[in-house]
DRENDO-1510 file (C-alpha; in Angstrom, 1 decimal, always signed):
<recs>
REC; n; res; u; v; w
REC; 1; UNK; +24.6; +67.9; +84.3 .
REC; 2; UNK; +24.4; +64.4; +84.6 .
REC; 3; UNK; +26.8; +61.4; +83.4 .
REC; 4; UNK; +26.2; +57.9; +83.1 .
REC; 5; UNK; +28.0; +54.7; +81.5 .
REC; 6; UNK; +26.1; +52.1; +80.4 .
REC; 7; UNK; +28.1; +48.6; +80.0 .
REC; 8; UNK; +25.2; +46.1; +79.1 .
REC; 9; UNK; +21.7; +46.3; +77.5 .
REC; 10; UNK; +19.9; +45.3; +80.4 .
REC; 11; UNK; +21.2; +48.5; +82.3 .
REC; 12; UNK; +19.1; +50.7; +79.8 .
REC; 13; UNK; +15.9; +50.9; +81.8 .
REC; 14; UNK; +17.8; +52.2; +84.9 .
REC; 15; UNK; +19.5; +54.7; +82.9 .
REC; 16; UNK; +16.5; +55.8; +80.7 .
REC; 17; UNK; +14.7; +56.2; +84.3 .
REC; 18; UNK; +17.2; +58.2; +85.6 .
REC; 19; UNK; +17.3; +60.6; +82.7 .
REC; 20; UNK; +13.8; +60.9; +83.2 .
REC; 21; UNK; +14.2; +61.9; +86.9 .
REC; 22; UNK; +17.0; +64.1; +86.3 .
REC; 23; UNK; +15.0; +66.4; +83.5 .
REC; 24; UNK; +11.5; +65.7; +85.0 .
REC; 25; UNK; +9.8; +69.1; +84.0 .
REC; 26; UNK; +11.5; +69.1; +80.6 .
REC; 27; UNK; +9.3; +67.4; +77.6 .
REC; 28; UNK; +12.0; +67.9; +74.4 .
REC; 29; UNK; +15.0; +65.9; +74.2 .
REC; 30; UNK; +17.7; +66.1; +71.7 .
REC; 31; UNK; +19.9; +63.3; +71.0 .
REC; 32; UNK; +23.4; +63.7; +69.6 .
REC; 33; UNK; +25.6; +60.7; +68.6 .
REC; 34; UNK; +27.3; +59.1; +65.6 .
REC; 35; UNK; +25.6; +56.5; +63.7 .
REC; 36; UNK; +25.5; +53.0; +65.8 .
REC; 37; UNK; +25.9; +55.3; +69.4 .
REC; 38; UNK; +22.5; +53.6; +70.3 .
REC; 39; UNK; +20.1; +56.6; +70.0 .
REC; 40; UNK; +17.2; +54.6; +69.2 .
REC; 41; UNK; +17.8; +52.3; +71.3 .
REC; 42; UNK; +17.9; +54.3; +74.3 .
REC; 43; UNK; +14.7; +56.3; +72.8 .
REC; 44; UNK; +13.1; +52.5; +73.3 .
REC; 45; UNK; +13.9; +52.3; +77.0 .
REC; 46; UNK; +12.7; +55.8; +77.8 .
REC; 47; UNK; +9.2; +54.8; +75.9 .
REC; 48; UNK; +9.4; +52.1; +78.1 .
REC; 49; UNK; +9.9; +53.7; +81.0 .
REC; 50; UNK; +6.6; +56.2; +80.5 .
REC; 51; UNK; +4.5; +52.9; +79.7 .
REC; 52; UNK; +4.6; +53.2; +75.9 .
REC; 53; UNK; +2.8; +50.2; +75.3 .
REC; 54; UNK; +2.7; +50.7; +71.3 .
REC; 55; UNK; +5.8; +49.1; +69.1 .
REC; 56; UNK; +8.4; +51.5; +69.0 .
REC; 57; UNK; +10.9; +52.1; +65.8 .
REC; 58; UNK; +13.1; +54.1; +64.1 .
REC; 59; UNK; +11.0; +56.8; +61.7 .
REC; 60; UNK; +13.9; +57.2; +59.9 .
REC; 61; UNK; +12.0; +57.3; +56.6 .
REC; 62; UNK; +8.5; +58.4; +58.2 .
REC; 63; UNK; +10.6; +61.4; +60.1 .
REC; 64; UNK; +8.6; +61.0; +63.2 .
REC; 65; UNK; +6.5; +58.4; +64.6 .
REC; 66; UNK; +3.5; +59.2; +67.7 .
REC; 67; UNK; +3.3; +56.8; +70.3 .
REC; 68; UNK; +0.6; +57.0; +73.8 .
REC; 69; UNK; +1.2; +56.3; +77.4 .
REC; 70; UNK; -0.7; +57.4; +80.0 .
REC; 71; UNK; +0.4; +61.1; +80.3 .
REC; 72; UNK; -0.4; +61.8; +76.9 .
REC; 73; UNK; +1.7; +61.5; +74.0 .
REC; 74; UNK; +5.5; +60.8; +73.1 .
REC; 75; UNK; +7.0; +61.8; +69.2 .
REC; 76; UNK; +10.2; +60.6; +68.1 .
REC; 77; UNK; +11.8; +62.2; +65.1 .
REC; 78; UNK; +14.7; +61.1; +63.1 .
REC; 79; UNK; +15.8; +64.3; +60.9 .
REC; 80; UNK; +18.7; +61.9; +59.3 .
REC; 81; UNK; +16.9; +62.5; +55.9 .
REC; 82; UNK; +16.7; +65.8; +55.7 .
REC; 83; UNK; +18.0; +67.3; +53.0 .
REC; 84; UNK; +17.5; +71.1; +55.0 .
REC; 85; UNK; +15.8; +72.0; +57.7 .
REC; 86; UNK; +12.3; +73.4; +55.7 .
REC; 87; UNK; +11.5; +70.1; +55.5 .
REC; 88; UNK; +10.7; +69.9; +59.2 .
REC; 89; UNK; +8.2; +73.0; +58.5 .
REC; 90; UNK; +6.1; +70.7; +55.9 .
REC; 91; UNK; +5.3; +68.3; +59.3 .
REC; 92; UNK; +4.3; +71.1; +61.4 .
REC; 93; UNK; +7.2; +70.5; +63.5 .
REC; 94; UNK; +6.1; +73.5; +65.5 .
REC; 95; UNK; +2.8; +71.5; +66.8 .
REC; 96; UNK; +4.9; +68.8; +67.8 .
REC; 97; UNK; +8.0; +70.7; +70.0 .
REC; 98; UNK; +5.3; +73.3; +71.4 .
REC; 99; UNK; +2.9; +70.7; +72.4 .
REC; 100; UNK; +4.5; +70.3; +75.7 .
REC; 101; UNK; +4.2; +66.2; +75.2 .
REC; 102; UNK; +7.4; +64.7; +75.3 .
REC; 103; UNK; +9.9; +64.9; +71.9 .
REC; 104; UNK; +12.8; +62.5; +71.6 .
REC; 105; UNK; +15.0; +64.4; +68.7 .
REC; 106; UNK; +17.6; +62.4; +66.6 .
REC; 107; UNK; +19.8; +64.4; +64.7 .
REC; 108; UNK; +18.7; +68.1; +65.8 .
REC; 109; UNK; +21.7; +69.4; +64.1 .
REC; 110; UNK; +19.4; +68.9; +60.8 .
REC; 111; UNK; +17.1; +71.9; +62.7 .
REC; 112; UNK; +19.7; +73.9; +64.2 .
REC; 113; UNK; +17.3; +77.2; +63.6 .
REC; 114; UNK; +14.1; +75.4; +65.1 .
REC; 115; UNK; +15.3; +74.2; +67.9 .
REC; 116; UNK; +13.4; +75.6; +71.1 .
REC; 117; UNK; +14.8; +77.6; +73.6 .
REC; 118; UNK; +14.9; +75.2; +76.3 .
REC; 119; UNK; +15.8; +71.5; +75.9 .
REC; 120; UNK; +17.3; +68.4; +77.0 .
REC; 121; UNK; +20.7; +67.6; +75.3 .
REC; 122; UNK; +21.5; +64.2; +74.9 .
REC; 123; UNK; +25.0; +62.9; +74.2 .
REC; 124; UNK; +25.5; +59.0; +73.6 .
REC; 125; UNK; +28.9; +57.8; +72.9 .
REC; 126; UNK; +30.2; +54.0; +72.2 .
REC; 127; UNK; +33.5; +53.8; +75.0 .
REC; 128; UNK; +34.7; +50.3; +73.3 .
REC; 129; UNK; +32.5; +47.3; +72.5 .
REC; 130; UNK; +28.7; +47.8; +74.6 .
REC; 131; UNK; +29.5; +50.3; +76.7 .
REC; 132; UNK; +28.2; +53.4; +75.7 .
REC; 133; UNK; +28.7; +56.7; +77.4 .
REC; 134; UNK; +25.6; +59.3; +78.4 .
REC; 135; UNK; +26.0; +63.0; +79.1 .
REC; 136; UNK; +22.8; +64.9; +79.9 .
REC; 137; UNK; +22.2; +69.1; +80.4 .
REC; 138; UNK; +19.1; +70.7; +80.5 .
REC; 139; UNK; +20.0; +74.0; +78.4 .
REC; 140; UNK; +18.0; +77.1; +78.3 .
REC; 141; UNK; +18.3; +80.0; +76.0 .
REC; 142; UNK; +16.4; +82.8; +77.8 .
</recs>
């Protein structure tokens, strides 16, 4: 497991690299946090920290958006708007999580069935004003 606070923006990058150290065979992430806990945000950094060079955003009314580094590719999804989790079938979610490129999940409690079987679990939690809280587990269903 593996705990971090972050106080300021500008500690992101050194927290987004050592997620990516901590899960470095893992390639799907889920994020859990309210509204506001800085999910995107801290999807940004980790882009950042593979050498996404492309824009990165929200695709909270796209559902997922692709993005390229080096290593291939990264998809962030944003199941917010789903109103049940067949909607995530109509993408093709499954060529997406099996791909073995990296997925950054926001919301996965929209998917609970499609989730696979071994993940990253992201928590992010505001701790008063900035600060935000991180608590990583690489869990594994088999």
């Amino acid at each position: 497991m593996m705990n971090h606070v972050i106080s300021a923006l500008d500690e992101l990058p050194g927290a987004a690299a050592k997620l990516l150290s901590f899960a470095s065979r893992e390639r799907v992430f889920l994020f859990y946090g309210e509204m506001g806990a800085g999910k995107t945000t801290f999807i940004k950094a980790l882009c950042e920290q593979l050498g996404v060079i492309d824009t990165t955003s929200s695709p909270t009314f796209s559902i997922v958006n692709e993005y390229e580094y080096a290593g291939g590719s990264v998809y962030h999804f944003d199941f917010y708007r789903l109103k049940d989790q067949s909607e995530a079938f109509d993408l093709g979610y499954e060529d997406y999580l099996y791909s073995g490129q990296y997925c950054f999940i926001e919301w996965p409690e929209k998917i609970p069935d499609l989730i696979p079987q071994r993940v990253v679990k992201v928590s992010l939690e505001s701790v008063g004003g900035d600060k935000r809280s991180l608590t990583a587990e690489i869990q594994s269903m088999v």
